[in-house]
C-alpha positions as CSV (number, residue, x, y, z in Angstrom):
1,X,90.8,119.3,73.5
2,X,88.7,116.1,72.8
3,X,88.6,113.0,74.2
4,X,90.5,111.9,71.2
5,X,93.1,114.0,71.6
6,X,93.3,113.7,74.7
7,X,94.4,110.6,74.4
8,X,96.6,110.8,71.8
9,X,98.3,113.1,73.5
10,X,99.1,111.2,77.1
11,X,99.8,107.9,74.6
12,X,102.9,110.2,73.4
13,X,104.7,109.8,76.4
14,X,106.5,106.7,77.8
15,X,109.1,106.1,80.6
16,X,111.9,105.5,77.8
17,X,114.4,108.1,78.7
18,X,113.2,109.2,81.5
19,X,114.2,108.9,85.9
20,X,112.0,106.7,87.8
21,X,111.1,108.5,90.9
22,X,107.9,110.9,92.2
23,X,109.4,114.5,91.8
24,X,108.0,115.1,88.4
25,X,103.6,113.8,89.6
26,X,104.6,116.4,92.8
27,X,106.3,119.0,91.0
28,X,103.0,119.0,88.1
29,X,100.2,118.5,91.2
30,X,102.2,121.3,92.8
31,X,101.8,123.4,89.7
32,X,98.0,122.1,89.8
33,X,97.0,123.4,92.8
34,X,97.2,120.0,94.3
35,X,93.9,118.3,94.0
36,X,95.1,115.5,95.8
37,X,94.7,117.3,99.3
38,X,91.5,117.7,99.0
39,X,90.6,114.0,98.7
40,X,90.1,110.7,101.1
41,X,91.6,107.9,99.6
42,X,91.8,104.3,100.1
43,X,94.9,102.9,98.6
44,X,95.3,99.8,97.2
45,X,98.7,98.2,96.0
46,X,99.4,94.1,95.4
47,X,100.3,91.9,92.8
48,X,97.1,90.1,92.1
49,X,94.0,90.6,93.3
50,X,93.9,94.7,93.8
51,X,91.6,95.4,90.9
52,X,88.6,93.1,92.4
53,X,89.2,94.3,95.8
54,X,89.7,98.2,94.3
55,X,86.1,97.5,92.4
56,X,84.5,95.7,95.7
57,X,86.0,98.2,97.9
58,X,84.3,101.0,95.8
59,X,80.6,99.6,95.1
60,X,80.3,99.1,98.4
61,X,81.1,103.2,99.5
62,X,78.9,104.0,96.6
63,X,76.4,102.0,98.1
64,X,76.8,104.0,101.4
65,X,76.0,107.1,99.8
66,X,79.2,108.8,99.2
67,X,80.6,110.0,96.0
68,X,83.3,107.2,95.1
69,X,86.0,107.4,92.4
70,X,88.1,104.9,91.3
71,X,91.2,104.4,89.7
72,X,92.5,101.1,88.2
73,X,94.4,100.3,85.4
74,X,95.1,98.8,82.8
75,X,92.2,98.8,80.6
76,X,90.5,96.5,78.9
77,X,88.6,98.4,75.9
78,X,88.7,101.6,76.8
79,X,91.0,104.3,78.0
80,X,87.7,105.8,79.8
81,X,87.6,102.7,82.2
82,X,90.3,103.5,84.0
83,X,88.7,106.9,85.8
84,X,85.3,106.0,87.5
85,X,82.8,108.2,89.5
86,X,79.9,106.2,90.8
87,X,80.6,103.5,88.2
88,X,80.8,105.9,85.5
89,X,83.2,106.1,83.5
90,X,85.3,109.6,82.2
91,X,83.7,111.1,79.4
92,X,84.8,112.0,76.3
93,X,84.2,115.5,77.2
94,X,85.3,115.7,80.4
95,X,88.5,113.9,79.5
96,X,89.2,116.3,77.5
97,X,88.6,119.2,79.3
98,X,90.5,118.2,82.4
99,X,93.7,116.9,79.8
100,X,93.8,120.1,78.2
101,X,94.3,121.9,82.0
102,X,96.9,119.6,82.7
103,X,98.3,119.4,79.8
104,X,99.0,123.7,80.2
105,X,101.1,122.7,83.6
106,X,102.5,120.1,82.1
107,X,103.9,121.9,79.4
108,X,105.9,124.2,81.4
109,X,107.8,121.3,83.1
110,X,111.5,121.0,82.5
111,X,111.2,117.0,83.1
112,X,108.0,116.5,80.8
113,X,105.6,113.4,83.0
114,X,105.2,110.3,81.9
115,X,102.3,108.3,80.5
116,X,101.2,107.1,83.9
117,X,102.3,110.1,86.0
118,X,99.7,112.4,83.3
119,X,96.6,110.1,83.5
120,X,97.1,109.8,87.2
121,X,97.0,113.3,87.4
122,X,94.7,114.1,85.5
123,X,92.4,111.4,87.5
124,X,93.0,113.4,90.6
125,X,91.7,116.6,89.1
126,X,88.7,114.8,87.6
127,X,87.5,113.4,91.4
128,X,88.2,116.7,92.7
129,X,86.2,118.4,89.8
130,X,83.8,115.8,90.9
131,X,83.4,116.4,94.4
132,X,84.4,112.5,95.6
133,X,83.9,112.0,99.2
134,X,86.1,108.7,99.0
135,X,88.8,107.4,96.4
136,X,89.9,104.0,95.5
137,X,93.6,104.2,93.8
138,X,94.8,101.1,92.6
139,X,98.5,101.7,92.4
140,X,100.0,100.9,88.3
141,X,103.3,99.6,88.8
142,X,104.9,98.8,92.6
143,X,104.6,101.1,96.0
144,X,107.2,103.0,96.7
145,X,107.6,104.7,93.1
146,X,104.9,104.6,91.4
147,X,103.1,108.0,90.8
148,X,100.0,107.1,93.0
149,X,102.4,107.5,96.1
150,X,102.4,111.5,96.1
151,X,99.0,111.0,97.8
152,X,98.5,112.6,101.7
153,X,98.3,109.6,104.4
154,X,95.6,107.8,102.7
155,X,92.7,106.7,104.9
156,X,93.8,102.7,104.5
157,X,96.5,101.6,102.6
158,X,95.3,98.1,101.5
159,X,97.8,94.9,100.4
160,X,96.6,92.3,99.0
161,X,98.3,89.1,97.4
162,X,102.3,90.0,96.7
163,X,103.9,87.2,94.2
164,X,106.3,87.2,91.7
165,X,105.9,89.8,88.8
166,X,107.7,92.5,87.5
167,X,110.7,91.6,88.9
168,X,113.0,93.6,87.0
169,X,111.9,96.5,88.7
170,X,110.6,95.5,92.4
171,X,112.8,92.5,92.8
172,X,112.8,88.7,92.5
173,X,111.6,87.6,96.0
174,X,108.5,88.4,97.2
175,X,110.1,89.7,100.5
176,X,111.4,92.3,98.2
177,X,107.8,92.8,96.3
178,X,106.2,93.3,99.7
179,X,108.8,95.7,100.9
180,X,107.8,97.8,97.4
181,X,104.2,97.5,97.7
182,X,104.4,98.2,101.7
183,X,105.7,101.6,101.0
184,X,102.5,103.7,100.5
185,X,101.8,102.6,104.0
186,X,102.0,106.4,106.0
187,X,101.6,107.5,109.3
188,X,98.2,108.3,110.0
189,X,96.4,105.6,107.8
190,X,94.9,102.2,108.8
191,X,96.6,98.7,106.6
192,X,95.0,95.7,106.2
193,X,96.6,93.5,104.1
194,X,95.6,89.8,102.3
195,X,96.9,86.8,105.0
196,X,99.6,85.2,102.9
197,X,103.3,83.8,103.5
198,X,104.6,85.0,107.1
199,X,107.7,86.2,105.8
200,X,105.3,88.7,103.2
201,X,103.4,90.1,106.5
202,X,106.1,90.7,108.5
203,X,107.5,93.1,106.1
204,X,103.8,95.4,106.0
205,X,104.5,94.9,109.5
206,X,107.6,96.4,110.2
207,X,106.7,99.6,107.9
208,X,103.6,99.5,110.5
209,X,105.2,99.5,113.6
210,X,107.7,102.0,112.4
211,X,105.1,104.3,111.4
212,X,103.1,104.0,114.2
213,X,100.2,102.5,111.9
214,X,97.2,100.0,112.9
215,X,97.4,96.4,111.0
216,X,94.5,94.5,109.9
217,X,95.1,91.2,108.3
218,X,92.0,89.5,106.7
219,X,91.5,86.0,108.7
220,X,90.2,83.9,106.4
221,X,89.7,80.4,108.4
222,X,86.5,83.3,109.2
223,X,84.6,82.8,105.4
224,X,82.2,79.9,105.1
225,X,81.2,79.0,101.9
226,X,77.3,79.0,101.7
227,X,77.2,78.4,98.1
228,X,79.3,78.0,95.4
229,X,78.6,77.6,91.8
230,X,78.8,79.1,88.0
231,X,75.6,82.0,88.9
232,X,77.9,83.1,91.6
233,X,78.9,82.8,95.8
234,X,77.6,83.0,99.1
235,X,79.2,83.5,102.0
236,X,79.9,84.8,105.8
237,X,82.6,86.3,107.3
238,X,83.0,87.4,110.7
239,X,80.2,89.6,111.4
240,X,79.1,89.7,107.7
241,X,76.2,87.3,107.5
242,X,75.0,85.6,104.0
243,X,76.8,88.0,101.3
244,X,76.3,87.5,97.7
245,X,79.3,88.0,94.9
246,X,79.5,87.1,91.4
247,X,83.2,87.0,90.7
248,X,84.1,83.5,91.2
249,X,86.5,81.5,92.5
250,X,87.8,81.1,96.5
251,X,90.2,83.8,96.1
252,X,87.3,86.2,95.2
253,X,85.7,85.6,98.8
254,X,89.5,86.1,100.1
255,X,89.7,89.3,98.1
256,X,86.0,90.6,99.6
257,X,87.7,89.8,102.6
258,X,90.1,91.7,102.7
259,X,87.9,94.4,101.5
260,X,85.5,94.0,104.7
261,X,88.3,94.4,106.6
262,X,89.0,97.6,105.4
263,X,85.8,98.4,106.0
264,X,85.8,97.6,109.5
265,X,89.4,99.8,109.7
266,X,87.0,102.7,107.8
267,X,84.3,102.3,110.2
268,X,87.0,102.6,113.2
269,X,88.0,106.1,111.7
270,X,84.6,107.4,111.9
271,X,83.1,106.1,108.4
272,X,79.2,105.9,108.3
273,X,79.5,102.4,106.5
274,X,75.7,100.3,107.1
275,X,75.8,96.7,106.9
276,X,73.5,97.3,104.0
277,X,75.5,99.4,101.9
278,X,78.1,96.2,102.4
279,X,75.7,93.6,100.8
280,X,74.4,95.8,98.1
281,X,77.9,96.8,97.4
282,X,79.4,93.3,97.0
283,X,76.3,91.7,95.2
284,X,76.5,94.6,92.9
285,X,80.5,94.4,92.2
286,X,81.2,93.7,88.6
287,X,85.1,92.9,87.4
288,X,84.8,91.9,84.5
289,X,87.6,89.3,82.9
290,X,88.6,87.7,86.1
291,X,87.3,83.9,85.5
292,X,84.5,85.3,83.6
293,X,81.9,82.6,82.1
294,X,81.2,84.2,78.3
295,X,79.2,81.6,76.7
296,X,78.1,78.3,76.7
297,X,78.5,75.3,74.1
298,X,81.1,75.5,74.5
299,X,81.7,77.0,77.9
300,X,83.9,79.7,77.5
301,X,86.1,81.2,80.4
302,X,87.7,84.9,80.0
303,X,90.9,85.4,82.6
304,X,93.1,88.2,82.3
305,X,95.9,86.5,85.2
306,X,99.3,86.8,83.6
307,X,101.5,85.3,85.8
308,X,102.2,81.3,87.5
309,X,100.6,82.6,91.0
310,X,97.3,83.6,88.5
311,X,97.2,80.6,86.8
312,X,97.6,78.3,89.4
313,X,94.0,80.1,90.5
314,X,92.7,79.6,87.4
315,X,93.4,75.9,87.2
316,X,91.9,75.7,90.8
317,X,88.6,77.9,89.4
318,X,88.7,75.4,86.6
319,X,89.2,72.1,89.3
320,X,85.8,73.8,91.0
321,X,83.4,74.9,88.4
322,X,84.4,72.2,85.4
323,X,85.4,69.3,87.5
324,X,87.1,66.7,85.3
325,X,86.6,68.4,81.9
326,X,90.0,69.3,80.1
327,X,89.8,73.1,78.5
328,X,91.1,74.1,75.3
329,X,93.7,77.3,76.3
330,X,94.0,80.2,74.4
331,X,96.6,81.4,75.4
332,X,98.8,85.5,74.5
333,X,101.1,86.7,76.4
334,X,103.7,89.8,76.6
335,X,107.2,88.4,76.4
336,X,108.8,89.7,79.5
337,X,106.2,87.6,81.7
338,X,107.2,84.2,82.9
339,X,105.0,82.6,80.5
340,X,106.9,79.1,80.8
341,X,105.9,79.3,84.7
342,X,101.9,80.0,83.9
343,X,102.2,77.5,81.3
344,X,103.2,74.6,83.9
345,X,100.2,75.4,86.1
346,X,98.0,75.0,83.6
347,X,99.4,72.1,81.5
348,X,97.3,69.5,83.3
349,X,94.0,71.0,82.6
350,X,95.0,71.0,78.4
351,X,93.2,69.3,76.2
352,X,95.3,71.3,73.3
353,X,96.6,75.0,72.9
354,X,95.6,77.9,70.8
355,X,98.4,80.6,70.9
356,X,98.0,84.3,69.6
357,X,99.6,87.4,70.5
358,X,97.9,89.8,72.2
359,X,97.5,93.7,71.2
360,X,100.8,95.1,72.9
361,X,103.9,96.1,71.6
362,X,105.3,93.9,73.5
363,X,103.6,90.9,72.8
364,X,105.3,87.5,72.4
365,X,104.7,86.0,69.1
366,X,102.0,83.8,68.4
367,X,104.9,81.7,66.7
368,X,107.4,81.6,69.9
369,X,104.7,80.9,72.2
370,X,103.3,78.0,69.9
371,X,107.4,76.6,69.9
372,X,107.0,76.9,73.9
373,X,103.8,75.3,74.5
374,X,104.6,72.2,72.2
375,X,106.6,70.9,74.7
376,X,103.5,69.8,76.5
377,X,102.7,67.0,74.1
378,X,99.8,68.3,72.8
379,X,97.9,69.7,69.6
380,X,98.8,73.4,69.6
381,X,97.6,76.1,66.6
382,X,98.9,79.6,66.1
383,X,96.2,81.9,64.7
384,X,96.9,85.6,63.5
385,X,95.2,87.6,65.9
386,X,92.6,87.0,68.9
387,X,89.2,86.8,67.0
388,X,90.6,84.6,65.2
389,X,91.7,82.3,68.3
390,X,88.3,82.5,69.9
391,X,87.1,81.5,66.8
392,X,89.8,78.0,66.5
393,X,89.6,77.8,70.1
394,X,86.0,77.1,70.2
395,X,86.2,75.1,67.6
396,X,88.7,73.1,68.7
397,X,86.8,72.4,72.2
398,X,83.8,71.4,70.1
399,X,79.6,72.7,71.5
400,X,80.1,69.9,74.8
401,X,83.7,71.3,75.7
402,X,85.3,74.1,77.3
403,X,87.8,76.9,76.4
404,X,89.9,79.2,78.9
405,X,91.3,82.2,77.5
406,X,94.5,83.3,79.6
407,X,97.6,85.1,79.9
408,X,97.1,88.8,79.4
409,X,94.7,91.6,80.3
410,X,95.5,93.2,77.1
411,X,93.5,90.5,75.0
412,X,91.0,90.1,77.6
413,X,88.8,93.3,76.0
414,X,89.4,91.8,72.5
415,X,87.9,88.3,73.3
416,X,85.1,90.2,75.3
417,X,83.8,92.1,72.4
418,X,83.9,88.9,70.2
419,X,80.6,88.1,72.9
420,X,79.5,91.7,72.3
421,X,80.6,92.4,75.9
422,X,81.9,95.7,76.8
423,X,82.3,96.6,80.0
């Protein structure tokens, strides 16, 4: 099987039709040989936030010498991104081979996977094939449920920021949410979770204290800003002395945060973890899309945050690193996001609107989003697809102004490569 195929043939499968639930990732792992068992994992589940601290989280065990995978999704150009081995991504070879041995158990399954439940599996493999010492899994969808949960007692189970998303399926209060995400939290592992709303830590708490697990929660009245600007940040925090990052934005030194404290927890197991490997790790963390500076004249800013809690941290980003200038949005989104919410946080910041609809079935229309936004009062164009937006948009702002692209990680590649960026 190629890598080509490969694809095509875990893109054939979709949870229409089929039970939610974890029987069918154990039942193929099972019929695998379990790789899983094998591996050391540190688990990360949230609603914003879990892909930069996944990504800091796994630079920095590179750094310390062990073999790191990491598992995020969803992409942002390619499939490959989403299974990582030292930074690397999966090849097209080895993507295929491990597919095609998956695929043969798969196969004989009465209750064929889904999409997630295959790639997840055949991520497992792939580490175990690779001989990772440590694995960051970013979980896709939730805690409880999703297929990243069939995992032993990982060695931290890591929470960061819970809001309001998906709420069809996890619930619509973040008490609920939590009480999801809170769920891969097993006896055996350490938590550490993002400090946020009381109500939100005492439910990672409870599933603690009735599992008989440690809690960490990141204490962020510890960071002190030593610098702060568009190359990048500096900062302490606790004993971490002067450490470099260059996501931006205060909630990426509250993210590393929350990945030093699950260091720490790591280090309390027994991890060989050197203050070194910690710098080296954060300074050489790379996220790409996440209040991403692309280009100058005029300025223009790359976030893939889809919901209100998102952009109400990019319009604080934008408060910080543009003081005072108003931003032309480009703005796509999927429909069953709460668009009208992430529009509101934003509004202030508008000089005018560019809406587009982003590569996803289910996209909203260019068209509806452009009837939503003109409620704000100001000037608004719908273009026909995303280079075509960056394009407007920049025009629009004008070489001395600035442009924000936001609402969906699944136009964040597209815009990317219109500034030849890939990864």
């Amino acid at each position: 099987m190629t890598g080509a195929e490969a694809i095509d043939y875990i893109h054939s499968y979709h949870w229409l039709g089929s039970r939610p639930g974890l029987s069918r990732t154990f039942e193929l792992l099972e019929r695998m040989g379990n790789p899983e068992r094998g591996l050391k994992f540190i688990h990360v589940v949230g609603t914003n936030g879990k892909g930069s601290t996944a990504a800091m989280l796994a630079s920095i065990l590179r750094a310390s010498g062990l073999r790191t995978g990491l598992y995020t999704s969803p992409y942002l150009r390619r499939f490959h991104e989403r299974i990582r081995v030292d930074g690397e991504e999966i090849s097209d070879a080895g993507l295929g081979e491990v597919a095609a041995f998956v695929r043969r158990h798969a196969e004989g399954m009465e209750d064929h996977p889904t999409e997630f439940e295959l790639v997840t599996c055949i991520a497992l493999e792939y580490f175990r094939r690779r001989g990772c010492g440590a694995v960051v899994l970013e979980a896709g969808l939730g805690g409880r449920l999703d297929s990243t949960n069939v995992i032993p007692p990982p060695e931290a189970a890591v929470v960061t920021n819970i809001g309001l998303d998906h709420t069809q399926q996890l619930g619509d209060t973040v008490e609920l949410i939590a009480a999801e995400k809170a769920a891969v939290i097993k006896r055996g592992c350490v938590a550490v979770m993002y400090q946020q709303k009381p109500s939100v830590m005492e439910v990672a708490a409870a599933v603690c204290r009735a599992e008989g697990v440690p809690l960490r929660v990141a204490d962020f009245s510890a960071l002190r800003t030593l610098e702060d600007s568009r190359a990048g940040q500096r900062f302490d925090y606790g004993p971490f002395r002067d450490l470099r990052i260059g996501l931006l934005g205060a909630h990426q030194q509250r993210n590393a945060a929350v990945a030093l404290e699950t260091v720490l927890a790591l280090r309390g197991r027994g991890w060989t973890i050197p203050d070194g490997a910690v710098r080296q790790g954060l300074e050489e963390t790379r996220w790409p899309g996440r209040f991403e500076i692309l280009g100058e004249a005029p300025w223009f800013v790359v976030d893939g945050g889809h919901n209100p809690q998102c952009a109400g941290t990019v319009a604080a980003n934008l408060d910080t690193y543009f003081p005072g200038e108003k931003a032309v949005f480009l703005l796509g989104v999927l429909a069953d996001k709460d668009y009208a919410g992430l529009i509101e946080q934003v509004a202030s910041r508008a000089a005018g609107f560019v809406a587009v609809a982003p590569e996803n079935p289910r996209a909203l229309p260019a068209q509806a989003l452009a009837d939503c936004l003109r409620g704000c009062g100001l000037p608004v164009r719908v273009c026909g697809s995303v280079p075509e937006g960056v394009a407007a948009a920049r025009e629009a702002a004008g070489p001395e102004g600035l442009v924000c692209a936001l609402g969906s990680l699944y136009m964040t590649g597209t815009v990317r490569a219109c500034f030849g960026r890939e990864y």
